[in-house]
VOGU-3710 file (C-alpha; in Angstrom, 3 decimals, decimal comma):
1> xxxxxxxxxx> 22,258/-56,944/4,084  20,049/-55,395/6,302  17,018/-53,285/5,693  17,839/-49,796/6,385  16,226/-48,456/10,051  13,873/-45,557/10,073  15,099/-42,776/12,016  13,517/-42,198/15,234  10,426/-39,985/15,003  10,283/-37,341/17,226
11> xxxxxxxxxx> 7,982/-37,317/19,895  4,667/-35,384/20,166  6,029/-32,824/22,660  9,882/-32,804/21,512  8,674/-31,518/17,698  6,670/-29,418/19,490  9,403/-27,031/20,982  11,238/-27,877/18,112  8,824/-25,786/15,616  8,263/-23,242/18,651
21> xxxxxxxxxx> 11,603/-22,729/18,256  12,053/-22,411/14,212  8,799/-20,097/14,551  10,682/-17,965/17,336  14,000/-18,211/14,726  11,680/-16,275/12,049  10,394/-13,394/14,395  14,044/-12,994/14,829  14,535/-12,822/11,201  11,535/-9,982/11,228
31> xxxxxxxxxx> 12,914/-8,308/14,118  16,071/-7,852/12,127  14,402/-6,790/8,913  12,355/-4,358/11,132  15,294/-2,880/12,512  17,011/-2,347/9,140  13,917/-0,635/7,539  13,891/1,888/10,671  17,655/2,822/10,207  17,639/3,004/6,451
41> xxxxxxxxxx> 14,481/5,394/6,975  16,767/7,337/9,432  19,808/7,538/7,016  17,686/8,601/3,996  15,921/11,056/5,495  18,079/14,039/5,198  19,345/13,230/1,765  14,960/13,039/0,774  14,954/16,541/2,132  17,356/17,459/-0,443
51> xxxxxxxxxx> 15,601/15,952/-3,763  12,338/17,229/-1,635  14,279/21,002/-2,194  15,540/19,837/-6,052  12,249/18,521/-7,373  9,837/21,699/-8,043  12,602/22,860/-10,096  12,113/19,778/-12,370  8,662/19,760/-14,317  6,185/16,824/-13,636
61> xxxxxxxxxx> 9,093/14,966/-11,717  6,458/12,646/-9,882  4,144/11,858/-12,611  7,430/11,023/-14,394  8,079/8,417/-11,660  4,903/6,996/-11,330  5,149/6,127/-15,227  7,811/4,108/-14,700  6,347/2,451/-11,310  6,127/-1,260/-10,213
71> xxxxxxxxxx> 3,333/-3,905/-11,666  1,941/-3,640/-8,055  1,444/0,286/-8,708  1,277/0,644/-12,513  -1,418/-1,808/-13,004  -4,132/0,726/-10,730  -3,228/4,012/-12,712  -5,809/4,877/-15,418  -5,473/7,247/-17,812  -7,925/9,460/-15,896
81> xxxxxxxxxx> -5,187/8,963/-13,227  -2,378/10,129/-15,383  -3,940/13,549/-16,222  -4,284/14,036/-12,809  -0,923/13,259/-11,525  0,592/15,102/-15,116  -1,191/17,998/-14,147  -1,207/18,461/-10,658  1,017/16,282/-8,396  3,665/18,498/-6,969
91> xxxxxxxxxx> 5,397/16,322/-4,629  4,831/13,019/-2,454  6,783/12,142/0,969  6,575/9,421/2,954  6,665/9,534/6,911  7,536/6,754/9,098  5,505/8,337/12,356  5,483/5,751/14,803  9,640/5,878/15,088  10,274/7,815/18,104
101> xxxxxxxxxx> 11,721/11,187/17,884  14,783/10,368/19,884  15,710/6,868/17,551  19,293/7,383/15,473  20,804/5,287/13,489  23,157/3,975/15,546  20,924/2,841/18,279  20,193/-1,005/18,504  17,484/-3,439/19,106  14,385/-3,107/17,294
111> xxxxxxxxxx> 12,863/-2,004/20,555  14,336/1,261/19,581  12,738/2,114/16,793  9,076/2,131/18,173  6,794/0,809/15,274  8,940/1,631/12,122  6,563/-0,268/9,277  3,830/2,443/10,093  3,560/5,097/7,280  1,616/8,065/6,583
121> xxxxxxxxxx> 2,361/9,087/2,635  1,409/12,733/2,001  0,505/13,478/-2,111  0,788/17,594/-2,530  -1,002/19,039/-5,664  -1,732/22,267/-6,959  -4,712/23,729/-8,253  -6,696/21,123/-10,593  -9,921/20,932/-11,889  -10,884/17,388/-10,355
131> xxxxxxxxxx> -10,422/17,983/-6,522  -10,103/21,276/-3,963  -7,730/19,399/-1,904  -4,255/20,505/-1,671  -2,916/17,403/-0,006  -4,277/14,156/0,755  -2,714/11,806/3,422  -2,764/8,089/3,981  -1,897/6,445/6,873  -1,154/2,960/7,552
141> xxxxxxxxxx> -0,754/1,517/11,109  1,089/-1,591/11,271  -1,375/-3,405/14,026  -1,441/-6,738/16,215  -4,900/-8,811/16,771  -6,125/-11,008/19,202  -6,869/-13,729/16,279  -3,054/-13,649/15,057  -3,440/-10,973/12,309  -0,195/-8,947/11,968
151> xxxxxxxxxx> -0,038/-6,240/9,288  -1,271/-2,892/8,161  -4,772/-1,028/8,664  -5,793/2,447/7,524  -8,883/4,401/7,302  -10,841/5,890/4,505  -9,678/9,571/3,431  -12,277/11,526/1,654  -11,344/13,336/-1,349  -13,548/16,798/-1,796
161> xxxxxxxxxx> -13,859/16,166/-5,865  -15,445/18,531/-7,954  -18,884/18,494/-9,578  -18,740/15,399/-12,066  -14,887/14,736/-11,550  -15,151/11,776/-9,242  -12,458/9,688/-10,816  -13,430/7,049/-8,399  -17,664/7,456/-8,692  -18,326/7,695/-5,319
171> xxxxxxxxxx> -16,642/4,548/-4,314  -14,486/6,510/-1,916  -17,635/8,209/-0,174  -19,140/5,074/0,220  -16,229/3,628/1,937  -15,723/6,902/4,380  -19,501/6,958/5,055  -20,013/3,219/5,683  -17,175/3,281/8,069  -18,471/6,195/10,172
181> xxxxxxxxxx> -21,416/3,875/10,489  -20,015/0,877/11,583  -17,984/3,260/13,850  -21,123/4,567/15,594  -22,692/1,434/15,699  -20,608/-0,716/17,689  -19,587/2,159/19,927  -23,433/2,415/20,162  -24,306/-1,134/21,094  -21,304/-1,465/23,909
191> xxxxxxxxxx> -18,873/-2,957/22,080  -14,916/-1,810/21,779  -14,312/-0,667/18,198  -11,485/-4,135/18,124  -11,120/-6,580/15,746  -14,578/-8,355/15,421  -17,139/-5,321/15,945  -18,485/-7,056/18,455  -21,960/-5,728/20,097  -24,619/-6,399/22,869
201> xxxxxxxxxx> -26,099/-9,413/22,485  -28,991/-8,964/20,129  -28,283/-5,996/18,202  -28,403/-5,879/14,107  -25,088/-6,910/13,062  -23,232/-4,480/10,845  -23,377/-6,877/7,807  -27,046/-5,861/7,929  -26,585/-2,047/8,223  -27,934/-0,277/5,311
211> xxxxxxxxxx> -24,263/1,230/4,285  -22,817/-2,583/4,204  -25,572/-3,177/1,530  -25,003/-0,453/-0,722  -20,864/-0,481/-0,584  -20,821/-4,530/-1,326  -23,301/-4,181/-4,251  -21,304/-1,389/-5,955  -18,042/-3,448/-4,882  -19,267/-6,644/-6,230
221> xxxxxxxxxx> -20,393/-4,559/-9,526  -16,994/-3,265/-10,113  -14,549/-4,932/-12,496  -11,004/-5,636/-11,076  -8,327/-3,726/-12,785  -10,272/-0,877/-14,236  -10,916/1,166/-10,390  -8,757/4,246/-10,263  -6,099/4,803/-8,344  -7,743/7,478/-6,099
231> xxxxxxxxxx> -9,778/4,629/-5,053  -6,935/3,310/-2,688  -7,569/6,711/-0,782  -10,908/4,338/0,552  -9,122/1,451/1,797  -9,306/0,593/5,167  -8,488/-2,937/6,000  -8,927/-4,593/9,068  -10,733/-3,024/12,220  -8,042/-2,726/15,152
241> xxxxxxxxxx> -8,371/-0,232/18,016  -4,592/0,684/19,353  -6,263/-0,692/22,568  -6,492/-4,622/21,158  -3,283/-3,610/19,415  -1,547/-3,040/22,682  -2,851/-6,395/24,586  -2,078/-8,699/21,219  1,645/-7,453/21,349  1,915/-7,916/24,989
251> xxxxxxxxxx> 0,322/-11,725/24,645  2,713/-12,114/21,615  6,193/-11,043/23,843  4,981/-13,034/26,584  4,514/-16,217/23,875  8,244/-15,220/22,405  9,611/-14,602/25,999  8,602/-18,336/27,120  10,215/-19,925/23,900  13,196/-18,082/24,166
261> xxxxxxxxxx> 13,071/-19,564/28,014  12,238/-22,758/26,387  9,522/-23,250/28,368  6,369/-25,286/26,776  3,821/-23,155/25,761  0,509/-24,490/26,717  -2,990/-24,357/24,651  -3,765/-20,958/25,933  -0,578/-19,210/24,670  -0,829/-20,785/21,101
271> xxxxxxxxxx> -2,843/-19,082/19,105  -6,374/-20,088/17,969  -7,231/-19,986/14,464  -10,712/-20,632/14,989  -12,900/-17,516/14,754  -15,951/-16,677/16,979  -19,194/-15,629/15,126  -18,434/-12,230/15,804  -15,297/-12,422/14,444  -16,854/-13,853/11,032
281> xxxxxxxxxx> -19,253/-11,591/10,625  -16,501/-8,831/11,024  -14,022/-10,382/8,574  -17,058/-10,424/5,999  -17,750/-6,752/6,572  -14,092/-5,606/5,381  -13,837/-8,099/2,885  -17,000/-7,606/1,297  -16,568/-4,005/1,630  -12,994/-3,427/0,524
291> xxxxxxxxxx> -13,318/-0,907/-2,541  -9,668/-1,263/-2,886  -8,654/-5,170/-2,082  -5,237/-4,338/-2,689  -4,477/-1,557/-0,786  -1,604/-2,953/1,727  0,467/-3,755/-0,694  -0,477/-1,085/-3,011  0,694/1,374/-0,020  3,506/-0,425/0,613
301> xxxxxxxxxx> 4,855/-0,777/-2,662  5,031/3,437/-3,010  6,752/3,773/0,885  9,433/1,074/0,058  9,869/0,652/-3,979  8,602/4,447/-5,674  9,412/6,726/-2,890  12,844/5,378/-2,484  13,868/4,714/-5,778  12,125/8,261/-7,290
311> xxxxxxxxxx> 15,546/8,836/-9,342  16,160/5,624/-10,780  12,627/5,573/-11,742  12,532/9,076/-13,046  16,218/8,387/-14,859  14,672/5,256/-16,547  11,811/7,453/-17,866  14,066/10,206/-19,334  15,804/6,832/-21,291  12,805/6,196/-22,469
321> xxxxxxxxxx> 12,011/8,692/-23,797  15,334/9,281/-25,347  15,147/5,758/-27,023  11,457/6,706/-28,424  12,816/10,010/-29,574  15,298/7,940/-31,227  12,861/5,481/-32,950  10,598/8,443/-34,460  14,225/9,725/-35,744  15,022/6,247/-37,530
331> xxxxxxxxxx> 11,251/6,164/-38,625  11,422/9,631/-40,480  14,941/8,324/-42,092  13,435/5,634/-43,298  10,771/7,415/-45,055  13,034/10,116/-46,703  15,011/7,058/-47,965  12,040/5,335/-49,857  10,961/8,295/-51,441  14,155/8,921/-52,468
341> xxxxxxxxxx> 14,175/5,816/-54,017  10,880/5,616/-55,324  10,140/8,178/-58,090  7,266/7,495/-59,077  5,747/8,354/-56,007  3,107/10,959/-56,596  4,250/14,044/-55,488  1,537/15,195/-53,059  1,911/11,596/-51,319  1,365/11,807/-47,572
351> xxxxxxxxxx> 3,916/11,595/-45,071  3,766/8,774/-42,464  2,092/10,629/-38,961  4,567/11,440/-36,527  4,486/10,871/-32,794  4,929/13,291/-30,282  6,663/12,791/-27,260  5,347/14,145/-23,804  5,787/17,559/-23,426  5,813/17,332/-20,129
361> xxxxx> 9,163/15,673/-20,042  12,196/18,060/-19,599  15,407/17,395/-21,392  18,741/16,538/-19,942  21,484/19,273/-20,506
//
C-alpha cells in the first residue's frame, strides 16, 4: 500500500488572506456583539427607570446587591467598603453616553449605535461621615491606538474624603495628581497627549517625574487584594487622546474595508507590534502606576453583570438571609432539646450566643 500523501501546504501568500480573512470573520463576530449590547441597553432603559423610581422605597437595596456581587467585584470590597455602601449608597446607574441620541432599537448596523461599550457609572450617596461628595462618576471610553490596543480608558476621579477617612490612603490623590502632571508635561514639551506621551527630543521623560516616583513606590508597597474598592475611582488605564482614537479607527476600517475587498494587505496596513522607545516608556508609566490594575474589568463587570442583574442579586440576598435565619432557628431547637434532655445541667448554664442577622435587610411581605 502506499504511504499516505501530505496535503498540500498552503502557500506563503494564500494562508495569508486566508487568516486576514478568519481575523476579518471575528470583527464581524464583535460587530455583532456590539450591536446587541447597544440595543439591549436601549430596551432596558425604561424598565431601569422604573426600579430607579422603586428602589429608595427599599432600605439598603444596593449594598444588598453588591453583597451578593461577582468574584470580579466581591473580591475588592473591604469591610471598610461595606459600611460605606450599608450606610450611604442610595442608588447607582449606569449610562451608555457615546450611543447617539437618535439610536432605537430597531435600527441596524452597528454603525448606528455610535460607541455603545463606553460607560459612565454614577454612585449617589447621602450624607456620610467618610466623604462630602454626593455622587461620584466614572467614565470609561472604549478607545482605538495606533499600536493595536482596543479597549477601555478612564481618568482618575478624586474623592473629597474627610479628615482621617481615606478608605483608600491617599492612593486615589496620588493617581489624580500624578496624572495632571504627566498631563502638563507632555502638553508642555510639544507632544499630543496620545498613546506614548511622546515629547521634544531631550526632555525628562515622565517615568522620571517626581509624581511617577512616589505613586510606583506606594503601588509597589501595596498588597494585592487588600486595596479598597474606592481605589478603582483612581484608575486610569491607557493614555489615548479622542484625536489618536479617531485616526486608529479610520486606519482600522480602511484595513477591514480591503479584506472584505479581498485585496492583500501590505506591511504598512498590518499592524506592528513592535513598540518605539516612547511607546515603552509610556506603557511603563501606566503600568507601574496603576493603583487599581484591575479596573477595566472591575468597571465592566458592575455596567454588564451588577447593574443589570440588581434583582436577581438582591433576591438571592433576601434567600440568604432567609436560609441563615433558618439555621439560627434549627440552632436554638437544638439547644432547647439537649437541655431538655440533660438534667443535670446546672441550672444557670449559659445559652449558646446567638447571631444576628443584618438589620439592614428588609423582610419580604
Amino acid at each position: 500500500m502506499a504511504p499516505p500523501q501530505d496535503k498540500p501546504a498552503m502557500d506563503e501568500a494564500e494562508e495569508k488572506i486566508t487568516y486576514e480573512r478568519l481575523s476579518e470573520l471575528e470583527c464581524m463576530f464583535d460587530d455583532v456583539d456590539t450591536e446587541m449590547l447597544a440595543k439591549q441597553y436601549l430596551l432596558a432603559t425604561p424598565v431601569h427607570k422604573k426600579l430607579a423610581a422603586i428602589v429608595p422605597k427599599i432600605p439598603a437595596f444596593w449594598a444588598l446587591v453588591f453583597e451578593q456581587s461577582p468574584p470580579e467585584i466581591d473580591t475588592y470590597i473591604q469591610p471598610s467598603d461595606s459600611a460605606v455602601l450599608a450606610a450611604a449608597l442610595k442608588s447607582i446607574h449606569v449610562e451608555r453616553f457615546e450611543i447617539p441620541a437618535t439610536a432605537k432599537p430597531t435600527d441596524t448596523g452597528v454603525q448606528a449605535f455610535g460607541e455603545p461599550r463606553s460607560f459612565k457609572i454614577t454612585f449617589t450617596f447621602g450624607e456620610n461621615e467618610w466623604f462630602s461628595d454626593t455622587t461620584l462618576e466614572k467614565k470609561f471610553y472604549y478607545r482605538y491606538a495606533k499600536d493595536g490596543f482596543q479597549g477601555h480608558i478612564s481618568e482618575p476621579v478624586k474623592i473629597n474624603w474627610k479628615p482621617g477617612k481615606d478608605l483608600t490612603d491617599g492612593m486615589t490623590d496620588l493617581a489624580g495628581k500624578f496624572y495632571a502632571a504627566q498631563l502638563k508635561h507632555v502638553q508642555a514639551n510639544g507632544g499630543k497627549w496620545g498613546v506614548y506621551g511622546k515629547t521634544k527630543k531631550n526632555a525628562l521623560p515622565t517615568i522620571e517625574l517626581p509624581e511617577f516616583e512616589e505613586i510606583k513606590k506606594r503601588v509597589d508597597d501595596s498588597t494585592e487584594g487588600s486595596q479598597s474598592f474606592f481605589t478603582w475611582f483612581g484608575y486610569r488605564g491607557k493614555f489615548i487622546s479622542e484625536e489618536e482614537n479617531k485616526a486608529a479607527r479610520a486606519e482600522e476600517a480602511e484595513r477591514r474595508a480591503k479584506v472584505q475587498r479581498g485585496e492583500p494587505l501590505d506591511d504598512s496596513d498590518e499592524e506592528d507590534d513592535e513598540m518605539d522607545e516612547d511607546g515603552d516608556e509610556f506603557d511603563m508609566d501606566y503600568a507601574d502606576s496603576e493603583v487599581f490594575f484591575n479596573g477595566e474589568d472591575f468597571g465592566v463587570c458592575i455596567a454588564e453583570e451588577l447593574w443589570p442583574n440588581a434583582i436577581q442579586l438582591f433576591m438571592q440576598a433576601q434567600e440568604a438571609d432567609d436560609l441563615s435565619e433558618a439555621d439560627f432557628e434549627d440552632e436554638d431547637m437544638d439547644d432547647m432539646m439537649e437541655e431538655d434532655d440533660d438534667e443535670d445541667d446546672d441550672d444557670d448554664e449559659e445559652e449558646a450566643p446567638k447571631a444576628k442577622a443584618k438589620a439592614s435587610k428588609p423582610k419580604r411581605k
